[in-house]
N, C-alpha and C positions, 0 to 999 in steps of 0.2 A: 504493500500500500504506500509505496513512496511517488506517488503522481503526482502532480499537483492538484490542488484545487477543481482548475478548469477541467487538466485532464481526469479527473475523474469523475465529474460530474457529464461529460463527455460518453464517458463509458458506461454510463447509468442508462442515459438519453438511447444509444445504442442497444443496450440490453434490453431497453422498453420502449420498442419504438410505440407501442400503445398508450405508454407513458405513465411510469411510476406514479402507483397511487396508493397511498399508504394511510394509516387512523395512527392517528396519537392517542390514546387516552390517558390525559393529564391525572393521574391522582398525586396526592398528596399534598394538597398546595396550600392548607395551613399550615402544616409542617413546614413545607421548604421555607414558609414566609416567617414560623417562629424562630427558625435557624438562623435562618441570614440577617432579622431583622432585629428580634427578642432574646437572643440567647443570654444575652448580659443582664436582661432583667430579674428579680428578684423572682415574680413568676413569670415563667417567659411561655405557659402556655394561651394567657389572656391576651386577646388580641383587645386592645380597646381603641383602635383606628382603623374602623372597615374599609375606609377611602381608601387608605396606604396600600391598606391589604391588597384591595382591589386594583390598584394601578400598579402592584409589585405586580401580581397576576396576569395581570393583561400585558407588561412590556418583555414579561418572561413568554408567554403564550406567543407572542408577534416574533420575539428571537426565535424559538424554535420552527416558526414559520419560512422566518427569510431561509433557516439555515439550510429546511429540508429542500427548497428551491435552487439553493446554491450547490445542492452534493448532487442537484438532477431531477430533483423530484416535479411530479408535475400536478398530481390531484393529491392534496392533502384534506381527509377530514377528520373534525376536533369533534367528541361531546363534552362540551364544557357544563352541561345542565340536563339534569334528567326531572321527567312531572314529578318522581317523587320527593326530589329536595322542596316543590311548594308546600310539605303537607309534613314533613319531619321534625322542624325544628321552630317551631313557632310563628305567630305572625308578622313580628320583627324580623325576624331572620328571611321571611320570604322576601318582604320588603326591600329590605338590603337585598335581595339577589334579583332582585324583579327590576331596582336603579341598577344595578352596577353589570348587568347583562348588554345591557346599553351603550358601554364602554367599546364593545364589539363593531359599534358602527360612528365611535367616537373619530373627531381627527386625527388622534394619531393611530387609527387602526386603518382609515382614509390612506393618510400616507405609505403606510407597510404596502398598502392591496395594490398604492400605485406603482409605489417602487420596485416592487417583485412582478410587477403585470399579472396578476391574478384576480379573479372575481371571484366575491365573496356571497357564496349563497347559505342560505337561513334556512333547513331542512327540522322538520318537525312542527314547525309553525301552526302548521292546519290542528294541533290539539289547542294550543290556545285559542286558535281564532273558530273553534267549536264551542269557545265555552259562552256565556250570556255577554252581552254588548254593555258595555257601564263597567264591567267587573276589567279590577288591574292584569290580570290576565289576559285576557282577550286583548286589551289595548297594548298592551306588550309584542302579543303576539300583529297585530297591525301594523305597528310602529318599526319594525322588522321586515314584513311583507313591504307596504310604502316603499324601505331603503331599497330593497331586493329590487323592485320594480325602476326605482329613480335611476338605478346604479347603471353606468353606459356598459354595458356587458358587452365583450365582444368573441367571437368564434372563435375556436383555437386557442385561447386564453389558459393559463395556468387556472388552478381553484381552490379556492379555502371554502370547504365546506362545513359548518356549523352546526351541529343536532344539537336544538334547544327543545327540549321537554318532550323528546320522541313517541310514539306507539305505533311500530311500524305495523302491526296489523287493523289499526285507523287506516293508516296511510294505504296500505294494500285493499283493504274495504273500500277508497275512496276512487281505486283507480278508475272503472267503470266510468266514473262522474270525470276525471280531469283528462282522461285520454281521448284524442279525435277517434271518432268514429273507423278511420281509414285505417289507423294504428291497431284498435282492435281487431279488426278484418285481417291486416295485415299478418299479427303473432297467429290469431285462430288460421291462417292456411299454412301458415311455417309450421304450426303444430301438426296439424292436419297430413303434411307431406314428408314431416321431419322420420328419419328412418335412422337415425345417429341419437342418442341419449343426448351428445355431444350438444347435438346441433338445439334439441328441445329446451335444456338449460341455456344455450346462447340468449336463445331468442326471449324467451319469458327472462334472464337478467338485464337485460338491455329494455323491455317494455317493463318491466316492474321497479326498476333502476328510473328509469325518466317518469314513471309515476311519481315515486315515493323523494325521489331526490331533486327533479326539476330539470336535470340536466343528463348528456351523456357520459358514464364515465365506464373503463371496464371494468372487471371483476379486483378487486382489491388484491393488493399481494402480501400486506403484512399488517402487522398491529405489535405498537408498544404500547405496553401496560406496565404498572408496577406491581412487585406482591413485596415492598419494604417490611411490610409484617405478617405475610406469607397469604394474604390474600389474592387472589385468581380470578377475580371477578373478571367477565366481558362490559365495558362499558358503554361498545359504540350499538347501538341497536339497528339501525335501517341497514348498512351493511353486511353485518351481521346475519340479520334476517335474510339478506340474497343468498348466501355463501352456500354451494353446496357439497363440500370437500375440496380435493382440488388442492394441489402445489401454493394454500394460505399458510403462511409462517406466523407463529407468535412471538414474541420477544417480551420480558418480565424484565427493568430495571430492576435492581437491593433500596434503591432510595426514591426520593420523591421526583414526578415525571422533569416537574421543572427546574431540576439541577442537571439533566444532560446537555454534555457538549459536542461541541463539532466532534472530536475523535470518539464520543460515543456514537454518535450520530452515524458518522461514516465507517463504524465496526460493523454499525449492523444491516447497514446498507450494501457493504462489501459480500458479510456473508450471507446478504439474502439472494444476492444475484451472482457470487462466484466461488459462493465459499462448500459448496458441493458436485461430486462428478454429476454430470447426467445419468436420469434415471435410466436404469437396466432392465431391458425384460426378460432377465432371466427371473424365473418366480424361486427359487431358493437361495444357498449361500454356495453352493457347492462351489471347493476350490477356494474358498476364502478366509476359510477359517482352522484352529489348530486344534486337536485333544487340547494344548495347553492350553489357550484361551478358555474353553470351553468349561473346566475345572472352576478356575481364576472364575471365572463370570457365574458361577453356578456358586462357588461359594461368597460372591458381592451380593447375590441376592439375597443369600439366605441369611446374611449378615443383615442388609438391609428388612428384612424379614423381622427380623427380632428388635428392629427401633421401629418402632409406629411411629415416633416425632420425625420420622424423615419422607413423613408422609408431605409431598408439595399438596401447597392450598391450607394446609396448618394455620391457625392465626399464632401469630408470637409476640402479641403484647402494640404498644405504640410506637 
């Protein structure tokens, strides 16, 4: 990995000529924010400046943006809010997240989307703007739609895409209603004709994808998450929801999402697109492997066997 910069984002572009499309899912971000900002405090897990909070949030969310566009990336999508943070932590708390969601189509989130040339779309929206008209909710979710609509979108464009308060199967129930008619017809004869598995998930990802998400993108090829305290959670939902097997990788930071850097960044971008041979169709191992090995690995499990704490997805505390 000693490229440079360009050339390695070069090599990405290449590798995808569909064009690298990956999900962040940001956890930990009161954590990263009490580390970097509170540790010196007396109690450094009380945040008592949400503002701060919120603007450390959003300038770390926008660096991991330019960064993934600069190693080649081309469709990045974020959930930064799921429906059930409105309903978890009080009505303060939703408050605060209902302003500081906002921040997303603030000025300096303007300048990130110009400067990397990417359009910024607002996927999940349609749950808010289901809910009663008057209610903070709803106008959140308008307030969102509006920018999406104002925003000069152009073809070919890079994409930061956004799942605010998802339920992708809203979104899939709503398809019928926001797809052209033509589009329907269209998938029903590709179904109709499809003789390839292959070819039937093509086409229902691509009409189900421009439903739920607004736009086209392909099939996703990776996902960062954190398990810092051995949680596994999937965060991003509409992608998610498309995914039907298939060459997706997952990748698990030890700490909070918004402490990776470029050299994080570009580890595991390397080893998503170089860092294994091509799959083989040979269906066993024959030839590959040793009696020794075979021992050696027979007694790592058994070993692992007898710690249940090494079980991944364990929670291990804060």
């Amino acid at each position: 990995m000693n490229d440079t910069g360009a050339a390695f984002a070069e090599r990405i572009r290449a590798h995808y000529p569909e064009g690298l499309t990956g999900i962040f899912a940001i956890g930990g971000t009161r954590t990263a924010y009490i580390l970097e900002r509170r540790r010196g405090y007396p109690d450094p897990g009380q945040i008592d400046d949400y503002a701060d909070y919120a603007q450390y949030t959003l300038e770390q969310y926008l660096r991991l943006v330019a960064l993934f566009f600069e190693l080649g990336g081309t469709n990045l999508i974020i959930p930064p809010l799921s429906y059930q943070a409105f309903y978890e932590r009080g009505e303060e708390y939703t408050q605060i997240i209902l302003d500081h969601t906002l921040l997303l189509i603030s000025e300096p989130a303007r300048r990130l989307y110009e400067r990397v040339g990417a359009d910024p779309v607002f996927v999940g929206i349609d749950t808010l703007r289901h809910l009663p008209e008057g209610t903070p909710f709803h106008a959140l979710g308008d307030r969102l739609h509006r920018f999406h609509q104002e925003w000069p979108a152009r073809p070919g464009r890079r994409k930061v895409i956004w799942e605010i308060a998802p339920i992708p199967l809203y979104s899939f129930w709503k398809a019928a209603q926001v797809m052209p008619p033509g589009e329907q017809r269209a998938l029903a004869a590709a179904l109709e004709s499809a003789t390839d598995m292959r070819d039937m998930y093509r086409a229902l990802f691509a009409y189900y994808a421009r439903a739920a998400l607004g736009v086209e993108i392909p099939v996703p090829h990776f996902y960062v998450g954190t398990n810092r305290n051995g949680d596994l959670k999937l965060r991003s939902m509409v992608p998610i929801a498309l995914l039907a097997g298939g060459p997706f990788r997952l990748f698990y930071v030890p700490y909070p999402s918004l402490f990776i850097t470029r050299d994080v960044l570009r580890t595991i971008l390397h080893d998503l697109a170089f860092g294994r041979a091509p799959d083989s169709k040979q269906y066993d191992y024959a030839g590959q492997l040793s009696p020794g090995w075979a021992e050696a690995e027979y007694e790592r499990v058994q070993a692992l066997l007898a710690d249940p704490g090494a079980i991944a997805g364990l929670k291990r505390g804060t």
